[in-house]
C-alpha positions as CSV (number, residue, x, y, z in Angstrom):
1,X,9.2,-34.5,25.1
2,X,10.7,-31.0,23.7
3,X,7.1,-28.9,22.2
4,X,7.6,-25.9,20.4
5,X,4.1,-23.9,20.7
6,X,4.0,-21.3,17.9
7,X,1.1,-18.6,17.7
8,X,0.4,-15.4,16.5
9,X,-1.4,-14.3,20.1
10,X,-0.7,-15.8,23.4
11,X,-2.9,-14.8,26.4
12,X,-2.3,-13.1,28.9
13,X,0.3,-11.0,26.9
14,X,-1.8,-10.2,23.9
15,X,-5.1,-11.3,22.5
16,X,-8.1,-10.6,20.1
17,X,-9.8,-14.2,20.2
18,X,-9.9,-17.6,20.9
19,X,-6.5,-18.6,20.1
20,X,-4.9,-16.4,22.5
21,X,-6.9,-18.5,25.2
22,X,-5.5,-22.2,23.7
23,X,-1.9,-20.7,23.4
24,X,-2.4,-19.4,27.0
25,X,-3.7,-22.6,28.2
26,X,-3.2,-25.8,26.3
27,X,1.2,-24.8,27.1
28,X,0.7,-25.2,30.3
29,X,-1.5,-28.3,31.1
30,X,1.1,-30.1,28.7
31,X,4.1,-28.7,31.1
32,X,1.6,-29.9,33.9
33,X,2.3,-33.8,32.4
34,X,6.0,-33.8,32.7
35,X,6.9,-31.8,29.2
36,X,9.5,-29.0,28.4
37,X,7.0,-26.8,26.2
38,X,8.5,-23.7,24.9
39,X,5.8,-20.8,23.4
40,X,6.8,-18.1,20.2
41,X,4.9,-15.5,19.8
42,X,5.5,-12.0,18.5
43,X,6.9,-8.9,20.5
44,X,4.2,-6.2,19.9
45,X,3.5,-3.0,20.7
46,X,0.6,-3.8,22.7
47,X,1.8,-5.9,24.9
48,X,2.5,-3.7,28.3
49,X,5.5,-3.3,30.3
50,X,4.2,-5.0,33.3
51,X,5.2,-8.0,31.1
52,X,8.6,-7.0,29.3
53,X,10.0,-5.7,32.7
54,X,10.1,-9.7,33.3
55,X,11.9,-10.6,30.5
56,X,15.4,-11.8,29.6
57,X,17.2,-11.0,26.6
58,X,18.9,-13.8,24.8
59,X,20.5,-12.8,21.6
60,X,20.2,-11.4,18.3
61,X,20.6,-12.6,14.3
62,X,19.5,-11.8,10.9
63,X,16.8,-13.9,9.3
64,X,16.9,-14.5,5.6
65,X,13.6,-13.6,4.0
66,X,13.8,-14.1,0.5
67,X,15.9,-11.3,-0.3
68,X,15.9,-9.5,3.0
69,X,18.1,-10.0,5.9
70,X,16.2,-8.8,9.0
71,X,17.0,-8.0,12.5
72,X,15.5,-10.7,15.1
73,X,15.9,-10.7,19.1
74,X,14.5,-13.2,21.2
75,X,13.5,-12.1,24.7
76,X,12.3,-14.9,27.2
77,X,10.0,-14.9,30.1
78,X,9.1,-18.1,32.6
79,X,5.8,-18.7,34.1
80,X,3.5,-21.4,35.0
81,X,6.2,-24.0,33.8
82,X,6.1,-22.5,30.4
83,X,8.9,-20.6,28.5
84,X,7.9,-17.8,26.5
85,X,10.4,-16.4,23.2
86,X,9.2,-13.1,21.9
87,X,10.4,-12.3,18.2
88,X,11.5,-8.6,18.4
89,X,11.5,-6.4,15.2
90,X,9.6,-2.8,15.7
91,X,9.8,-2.8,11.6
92,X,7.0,-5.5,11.7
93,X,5.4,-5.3,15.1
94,X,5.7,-2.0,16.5
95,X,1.9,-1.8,15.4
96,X,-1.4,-0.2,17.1
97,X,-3.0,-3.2,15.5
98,X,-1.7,-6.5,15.7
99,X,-3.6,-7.6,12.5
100,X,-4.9,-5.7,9.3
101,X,-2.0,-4.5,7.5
102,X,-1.2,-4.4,4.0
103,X,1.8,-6.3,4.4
104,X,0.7,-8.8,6.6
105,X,2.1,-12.1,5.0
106,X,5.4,-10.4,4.9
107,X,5.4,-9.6,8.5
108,X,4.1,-13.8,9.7
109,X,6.4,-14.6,6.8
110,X,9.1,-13.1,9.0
111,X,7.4,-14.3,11.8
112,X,7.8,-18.2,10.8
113,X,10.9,-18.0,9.7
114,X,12.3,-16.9,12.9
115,X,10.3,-20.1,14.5
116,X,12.6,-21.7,12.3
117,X,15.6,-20.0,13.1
118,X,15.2,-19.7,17.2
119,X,16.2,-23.1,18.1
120,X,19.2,-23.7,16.1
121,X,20.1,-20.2,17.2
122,X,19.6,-21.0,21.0
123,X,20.8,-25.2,20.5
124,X,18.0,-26.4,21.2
125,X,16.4,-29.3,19.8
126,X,12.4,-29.4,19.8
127,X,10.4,-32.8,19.0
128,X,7.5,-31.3,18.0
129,X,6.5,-28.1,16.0
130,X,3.0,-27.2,17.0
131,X,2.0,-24.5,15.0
132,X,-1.4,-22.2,14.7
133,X,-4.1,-20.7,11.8
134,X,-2.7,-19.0,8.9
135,X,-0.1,-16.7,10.8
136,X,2.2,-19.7,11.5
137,X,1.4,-21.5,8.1
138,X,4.5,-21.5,6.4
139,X,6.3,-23.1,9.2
140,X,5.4,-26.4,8.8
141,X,7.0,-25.7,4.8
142,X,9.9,-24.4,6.1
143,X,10.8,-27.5,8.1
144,X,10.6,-29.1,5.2
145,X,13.3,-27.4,3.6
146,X,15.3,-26.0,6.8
147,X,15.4,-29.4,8.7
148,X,18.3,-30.3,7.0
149,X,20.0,-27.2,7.0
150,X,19.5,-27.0,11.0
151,X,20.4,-29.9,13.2
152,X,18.8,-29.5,15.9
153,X,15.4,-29.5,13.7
154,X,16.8,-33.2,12.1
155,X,14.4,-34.8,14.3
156,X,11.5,-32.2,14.7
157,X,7.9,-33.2,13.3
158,X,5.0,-30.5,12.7
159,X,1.2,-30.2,13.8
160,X,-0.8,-28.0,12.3
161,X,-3.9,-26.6,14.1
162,X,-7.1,-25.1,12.3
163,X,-8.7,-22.7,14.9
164,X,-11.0,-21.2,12.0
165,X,-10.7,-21.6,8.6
166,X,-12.3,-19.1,7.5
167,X,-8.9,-17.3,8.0
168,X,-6.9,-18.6,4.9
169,X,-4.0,-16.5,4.2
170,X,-4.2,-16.3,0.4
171,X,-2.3,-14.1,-1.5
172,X,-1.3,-13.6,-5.2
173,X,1.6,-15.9,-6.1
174,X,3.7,-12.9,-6.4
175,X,4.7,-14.0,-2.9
176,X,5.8,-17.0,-3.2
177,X,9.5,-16.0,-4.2
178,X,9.6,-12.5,-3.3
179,X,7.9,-12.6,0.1
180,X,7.9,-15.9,1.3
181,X,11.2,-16.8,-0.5
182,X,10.2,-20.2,-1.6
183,X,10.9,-21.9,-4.8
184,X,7.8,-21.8,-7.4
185,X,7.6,-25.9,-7.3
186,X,6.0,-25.1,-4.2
187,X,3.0,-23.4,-7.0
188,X,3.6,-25.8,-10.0
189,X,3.3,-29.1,-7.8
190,X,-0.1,-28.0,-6.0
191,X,1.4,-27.5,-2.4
192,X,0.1,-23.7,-2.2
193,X,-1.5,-23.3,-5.6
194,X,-5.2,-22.1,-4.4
195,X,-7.3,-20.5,-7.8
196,X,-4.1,-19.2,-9.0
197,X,-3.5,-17.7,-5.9
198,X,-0.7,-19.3,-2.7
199,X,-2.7,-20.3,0.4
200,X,-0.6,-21.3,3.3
201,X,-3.4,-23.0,5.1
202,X,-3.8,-25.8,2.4
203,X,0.2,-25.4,2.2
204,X,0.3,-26.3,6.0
205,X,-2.3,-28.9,5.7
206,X,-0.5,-30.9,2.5
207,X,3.1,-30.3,4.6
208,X,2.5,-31.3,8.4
209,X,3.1,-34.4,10.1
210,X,-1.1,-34.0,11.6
211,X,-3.3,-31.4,11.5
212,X,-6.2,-31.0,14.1
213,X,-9.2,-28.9,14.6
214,X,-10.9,-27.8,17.9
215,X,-13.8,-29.8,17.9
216,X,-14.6,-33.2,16.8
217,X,-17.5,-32.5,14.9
218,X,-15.5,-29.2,13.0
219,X,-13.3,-31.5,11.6
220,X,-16.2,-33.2,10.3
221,X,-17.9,-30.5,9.0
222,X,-14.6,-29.3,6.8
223,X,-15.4,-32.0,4.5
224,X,-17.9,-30.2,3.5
225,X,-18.3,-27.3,1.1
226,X,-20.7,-24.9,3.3
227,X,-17.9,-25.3,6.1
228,X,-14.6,-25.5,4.5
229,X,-14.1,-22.0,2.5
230,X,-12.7,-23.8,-0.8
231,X,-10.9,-26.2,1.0
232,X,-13.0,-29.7,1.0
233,X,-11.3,-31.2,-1.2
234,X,-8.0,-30.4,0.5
235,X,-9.5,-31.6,3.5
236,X,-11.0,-35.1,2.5
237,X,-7.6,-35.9,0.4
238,X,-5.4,-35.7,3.6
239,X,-8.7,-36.6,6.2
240,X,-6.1,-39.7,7.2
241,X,-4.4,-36.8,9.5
242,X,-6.7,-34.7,10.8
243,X,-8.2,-35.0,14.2
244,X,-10.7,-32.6,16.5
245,X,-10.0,-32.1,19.4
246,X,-12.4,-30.3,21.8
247,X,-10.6,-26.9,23.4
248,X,-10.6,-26.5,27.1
249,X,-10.7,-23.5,29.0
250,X,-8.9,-21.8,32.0
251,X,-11.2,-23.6,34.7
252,X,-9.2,-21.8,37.4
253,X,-9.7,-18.1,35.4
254,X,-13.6,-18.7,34.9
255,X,-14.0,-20.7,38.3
256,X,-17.5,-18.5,40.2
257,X,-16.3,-19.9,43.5
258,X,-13.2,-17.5,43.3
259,X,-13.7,-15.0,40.9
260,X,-13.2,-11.7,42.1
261,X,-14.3,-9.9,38.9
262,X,-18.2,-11.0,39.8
263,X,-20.2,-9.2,42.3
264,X,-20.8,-12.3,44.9
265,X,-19.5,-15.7,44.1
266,X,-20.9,-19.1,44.7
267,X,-20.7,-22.9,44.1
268,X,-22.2,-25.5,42.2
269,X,-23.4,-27.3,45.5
270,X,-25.3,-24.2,46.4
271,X,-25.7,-21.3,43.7
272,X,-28.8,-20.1,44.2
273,X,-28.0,-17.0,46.9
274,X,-24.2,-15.8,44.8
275,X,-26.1,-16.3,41.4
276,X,-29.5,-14.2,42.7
277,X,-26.7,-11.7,43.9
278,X,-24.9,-11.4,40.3
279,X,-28.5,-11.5,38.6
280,X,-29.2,-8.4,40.4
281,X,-26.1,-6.3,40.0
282,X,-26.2,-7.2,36.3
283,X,-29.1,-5.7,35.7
284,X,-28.2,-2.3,37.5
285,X,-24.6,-2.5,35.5
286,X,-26.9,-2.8,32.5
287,X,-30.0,-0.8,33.0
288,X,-32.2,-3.8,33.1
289,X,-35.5,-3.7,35.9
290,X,-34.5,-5.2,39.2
291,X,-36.8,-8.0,39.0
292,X,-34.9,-11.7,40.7
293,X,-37.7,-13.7,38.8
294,X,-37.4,-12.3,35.0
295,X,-35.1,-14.5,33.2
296,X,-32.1,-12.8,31.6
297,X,-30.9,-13.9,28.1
298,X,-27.6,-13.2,27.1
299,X,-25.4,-12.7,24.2
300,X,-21.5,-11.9,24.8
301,X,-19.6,-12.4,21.1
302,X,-19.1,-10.2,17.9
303,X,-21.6,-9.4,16.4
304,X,-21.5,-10.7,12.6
305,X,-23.3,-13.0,10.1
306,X,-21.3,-16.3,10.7
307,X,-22.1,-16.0,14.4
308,X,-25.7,-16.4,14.1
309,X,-27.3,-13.0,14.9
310,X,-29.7,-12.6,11.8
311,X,-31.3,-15.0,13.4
312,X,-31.8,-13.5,16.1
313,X,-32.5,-10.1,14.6
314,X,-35.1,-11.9,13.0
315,X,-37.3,-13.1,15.4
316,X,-36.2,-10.5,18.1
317,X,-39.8,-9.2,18.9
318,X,-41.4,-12.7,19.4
319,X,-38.8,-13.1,21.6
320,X,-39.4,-9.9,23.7
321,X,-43.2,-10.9,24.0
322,X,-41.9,-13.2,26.3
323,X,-41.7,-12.6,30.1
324,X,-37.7,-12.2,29.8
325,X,-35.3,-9.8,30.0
326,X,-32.5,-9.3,27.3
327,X,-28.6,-8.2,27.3
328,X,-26.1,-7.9,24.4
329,X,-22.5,-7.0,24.6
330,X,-20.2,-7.1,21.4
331,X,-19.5,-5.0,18.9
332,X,-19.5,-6.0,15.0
333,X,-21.7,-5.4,11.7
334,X,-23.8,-2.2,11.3
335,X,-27.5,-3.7,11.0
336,X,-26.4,-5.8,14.0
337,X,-25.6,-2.6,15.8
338,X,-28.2,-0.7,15.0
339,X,-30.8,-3.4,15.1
340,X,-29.9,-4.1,19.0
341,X,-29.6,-0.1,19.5
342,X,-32.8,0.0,18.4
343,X,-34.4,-2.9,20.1
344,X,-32.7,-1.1,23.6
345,X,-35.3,1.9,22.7
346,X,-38.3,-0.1,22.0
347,X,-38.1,-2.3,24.9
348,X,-36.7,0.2,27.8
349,X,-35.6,-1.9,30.9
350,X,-36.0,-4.9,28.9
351,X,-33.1,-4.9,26.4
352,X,-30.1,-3.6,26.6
353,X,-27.3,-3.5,23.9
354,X,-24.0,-3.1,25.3
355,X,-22.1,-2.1,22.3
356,X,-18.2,-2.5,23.3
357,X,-15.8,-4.9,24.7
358,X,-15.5,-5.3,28.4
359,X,-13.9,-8.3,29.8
360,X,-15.3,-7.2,33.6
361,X,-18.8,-6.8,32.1
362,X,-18.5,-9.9,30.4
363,X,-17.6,-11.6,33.6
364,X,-20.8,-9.6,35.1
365,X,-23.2,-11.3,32.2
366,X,-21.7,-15.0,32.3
367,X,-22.2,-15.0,36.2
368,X,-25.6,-13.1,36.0
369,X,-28.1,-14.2,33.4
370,X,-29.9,-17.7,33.5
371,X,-29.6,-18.2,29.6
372,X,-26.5,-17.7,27.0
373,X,-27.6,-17.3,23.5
374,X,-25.3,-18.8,20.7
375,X,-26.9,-19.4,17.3
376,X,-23.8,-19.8,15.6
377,X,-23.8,-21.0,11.5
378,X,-20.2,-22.0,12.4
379,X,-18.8,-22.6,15.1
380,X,-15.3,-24.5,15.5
381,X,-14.9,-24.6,18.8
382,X,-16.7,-21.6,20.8
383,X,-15.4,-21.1,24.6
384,X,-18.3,-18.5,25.8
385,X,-20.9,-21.6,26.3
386,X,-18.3,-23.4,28.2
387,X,-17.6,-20.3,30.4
388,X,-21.4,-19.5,30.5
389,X,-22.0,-23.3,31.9
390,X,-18.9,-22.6,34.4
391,X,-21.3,-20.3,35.9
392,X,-25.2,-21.9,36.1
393,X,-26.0,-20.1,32.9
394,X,-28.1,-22.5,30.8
395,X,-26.6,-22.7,27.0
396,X,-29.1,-22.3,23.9
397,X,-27.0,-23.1,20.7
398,X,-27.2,-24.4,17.0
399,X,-26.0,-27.9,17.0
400,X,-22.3,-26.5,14.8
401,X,-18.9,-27.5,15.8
402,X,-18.2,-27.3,19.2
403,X,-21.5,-26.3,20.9
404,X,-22.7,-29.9,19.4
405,X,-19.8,-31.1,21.6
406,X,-20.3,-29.5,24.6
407,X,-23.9,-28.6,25.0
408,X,-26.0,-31.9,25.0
409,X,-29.9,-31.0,24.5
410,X,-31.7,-31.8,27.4
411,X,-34.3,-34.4,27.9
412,X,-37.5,-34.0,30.0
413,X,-38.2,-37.5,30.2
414,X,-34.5,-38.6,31.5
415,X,-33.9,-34.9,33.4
416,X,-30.7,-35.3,31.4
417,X,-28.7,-32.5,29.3
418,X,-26.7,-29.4,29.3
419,X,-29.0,-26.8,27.8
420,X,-31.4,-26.3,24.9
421,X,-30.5,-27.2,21.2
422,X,-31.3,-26.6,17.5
423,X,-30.1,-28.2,14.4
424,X,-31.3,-26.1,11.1
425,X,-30.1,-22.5,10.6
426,X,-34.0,-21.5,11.5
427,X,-34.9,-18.7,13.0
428,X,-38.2,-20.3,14.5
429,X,-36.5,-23.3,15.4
430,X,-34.4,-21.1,17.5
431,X,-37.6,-19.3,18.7
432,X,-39.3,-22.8,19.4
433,X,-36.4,-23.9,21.8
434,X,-36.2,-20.5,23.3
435,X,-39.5,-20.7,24.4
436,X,-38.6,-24.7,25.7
437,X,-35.9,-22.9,28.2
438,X,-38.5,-20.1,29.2
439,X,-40.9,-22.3,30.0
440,X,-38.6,-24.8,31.6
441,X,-37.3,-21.8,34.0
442,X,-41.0,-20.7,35.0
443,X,-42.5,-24.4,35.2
444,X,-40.3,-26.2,36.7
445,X,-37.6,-24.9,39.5
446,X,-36.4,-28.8,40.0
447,X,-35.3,-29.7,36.7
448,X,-33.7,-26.2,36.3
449,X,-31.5,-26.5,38.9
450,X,-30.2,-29.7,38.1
451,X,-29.4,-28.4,34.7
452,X,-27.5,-25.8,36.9
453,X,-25.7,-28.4,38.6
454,X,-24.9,-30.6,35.3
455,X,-23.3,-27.1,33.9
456,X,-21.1,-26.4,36.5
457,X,-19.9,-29.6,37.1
458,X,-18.9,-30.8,34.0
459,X,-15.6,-30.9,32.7
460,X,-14.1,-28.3,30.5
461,X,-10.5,-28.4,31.7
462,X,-7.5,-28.7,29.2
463,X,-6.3,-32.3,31.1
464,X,-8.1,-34.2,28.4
465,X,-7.5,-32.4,25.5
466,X,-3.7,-32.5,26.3
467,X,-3.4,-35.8,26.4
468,X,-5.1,-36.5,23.3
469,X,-2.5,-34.1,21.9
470,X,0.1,-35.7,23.3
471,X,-1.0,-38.7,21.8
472,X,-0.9,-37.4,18.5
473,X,2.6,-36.2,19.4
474,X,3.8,-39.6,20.3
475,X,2.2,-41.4,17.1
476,X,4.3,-38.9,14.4
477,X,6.9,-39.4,16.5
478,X,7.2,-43.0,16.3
């Protein structure tokens, strides 16, 4: 089977979330089956010359954009089984930010068009269109149209996936023939018509072939209002072809056994001496007292409304009255901020707010602390507690998307479970199961480790996931 991966970030070359990680990963495990997967993404700035010093350049040609005709060069790169096209055009993507600007939906107009254009360009003939969030969302419209202008596209079908959508691109219709250079049927037939606005997202859902989420119970909770931004209704209409599908992550990347980014590594038959190690140089990294038998709570993620954190501003001094230890690291909203900066001066030794991004120190805190906070309202997919249970660090979570799917609560009376759960967006309730894991940690050493074990062993590779992709593949194609 031919893929064609499209995404608007691709890790390693260039990322800012969670869907630089699937289009760095998910790729690869489907080369891994016996595919030829092929992954777009654009050329920007940012990304360093460590990685264009390895490319190829294939060719040039003008993309039509409504109006415009507009330089395009593809440059290639092979790893891992995986061929990488980067779009080329300085105009749109020679950019200190790779998001942000006030021509956005002109510049991933351009963007999916040229996914469009690449393979006729280059004779080759994908099966499958697998396309990514709002950036990539006027792809699946363009097949539509292009398929049978292009041949080797006759026999292409489209997937769309919803990483977050929160992330809508909507736009005044003014777009829709000047920008996106489609006809305005698209607007009068209800394809992209959104509260007199165009949104590609319900455009991509109405035109693919599938459409998946990255979690089972996400794709659940789009049906509702609370979750689905405006777009329930969307959703339930065309619920006949959507699917959640549970992200993986990099289990050789975040594997403590070989790590080298983590002060001592270890093993899930025998953590206890690495992870006492890590536990200690954490809390020097992070100005935390050197005490092995404190527990350390952890946060790593931005810090904003939808991930949970009034919550935790909330209740933050109840939890500090605990015999635990605290560290933050994230950047996001002002009262988060400055609530955490001030909690640092209140509880010196005991708190500490790391407010940046730091991949190394992030590495540091999964290996390091005993418990990994996540109190997410929403939460599609979330990779940090997967990462965190890579590591012997014991998840506590709201029962949301993903973390429902990955973190089972555990059970005192079967010693079964992942970590410590919560269902209501509560701030006690979170308090209530806080305490649970404290206690659990202090009272009983047995039952803790064997949450350790059930962590680290569990599986959180991609294998699964890309076979239930594939399946999905397979079905649209007959």
């Amino acid at each position: 089977m031919k893929i064609l991966f499209a995404s608007s970030e691709v890790a390693p070359f260039i990322k800012t979330g969670g869907l630089a990680d699937v289009a760095g990963s998910l790729p690869g495990a489907l080369a891994a089956l016996g595919h030829e997967v092929k992954v777009i993404l654009p050329l920007y700035e940012s990304i360093g010359e460590n990685w264009r010093s390895q490319m190829t350049f294939l060719k040039y040609f003008d993309v039509t954009l409504a109006w415009r005709h507009v330089y395009c060069g593809i440059f290639q790169l092979e790893r891992g089984g995986v061929t990488y096209w980067f779009v080329d055009n300085e105009y749109y993507f020679k950019r200190a930010q790779i998001y942000g600007h006030f021509d956005d939906c002109e510049r991933f107009a351009f963007f999916s068009r040229a996914v469009i254009e690449t393979p006729g360009q280059l004779d080759w003939a994908p099966d499958i269109i697998h396309c990514n969030d709002w950036q990539t969302a006027a792809v699946p419209i363009y097949l539509l149209e292009e398929k049978y202008r292009i041949p080797q596209l006759g026999g292409a079908r489209s997937v769309f996936t919803i990483h977050n959508i929160e992330y809508q691109g909507r736009y005044g219709d003014q777009v829709l023939e000047d920008v996106l250079g489609l006809n305005h049927s698209y607007f009068n037939e209800g394809m992209l018509a959104f509260h007199d606005d165009v949104n590609l997202v319900k455009g991509a859902i109405m035109a693919s072939n599938y459409v998946t989420t990255v979690s089972p119970t996400y794709a659940e909770e789009l049906r509702l209002p609370f979750y689905a931004h405006g777009l329930a209704g969307v959703i339930n209409e065309q619920h006949g072809k959507i699917q959640g599908i549970l992200n993986g992550i990099d289990v050789d990347l975040y594997d403590p056994a070989k790590n080298p980014d983590i002060p001592c590594n270890f093993t899930a038959a025998s953590p206890a001496k690495g992870k006492a190690a890590c536990k200690l140089a954490l809390q020097k990294a992070v100005g935390l007292q050197e005490n092995p038998d404190t527990p350390i709570i952890a946060c790593v993620s931005r810090l904003v409304g939808h991930k949970g954190f009034s919550l935790v501003t909330d209740v933050l001094h109840q939890i500090m009255e605990m015999n635990v230890q605290m560290v933050v690291l994230g950047t996001g909203e002002y009262q988060y901020e400055e609530a955490f900066r001030s909690a640092q001066n209140w509880y010196p030794g005991r708190f500490s707010a790391q407010l940046a991004y730091s991949a190394p120190l992030s590495n540091q805190i999964y290996a390091g602390a005993d418990l990994f906070l996540m109190p997410s309202v929403s939460e599609p997919c979330g990779l940090s507690q997967m990462i965190a249970m890579r590591y012997g660090t014991v998840p506590i979570v709201r029962e949301t998307g993903g973390l429902k799917d990955t973190v089972f609560p555990y059970n005192k009376f079967e010693g079964t479970g992942r970590g410590f759960t919560f269902s209501d967006i509560n701030a006690n309730d979170m308090l209530w199961v806080i305490r649970e894991a404290v206690a659990l940690y202090f009272d009983n050493k047995a039952a803790w480790k064997g949450l350790q074990k059930e962590d680290m062993t569990a599986d959180f590779s991609w294998n699964n996931s890309a076979k239930q992709y594939l399946e999905i593949y397979q079905r649209i194609l007959g």
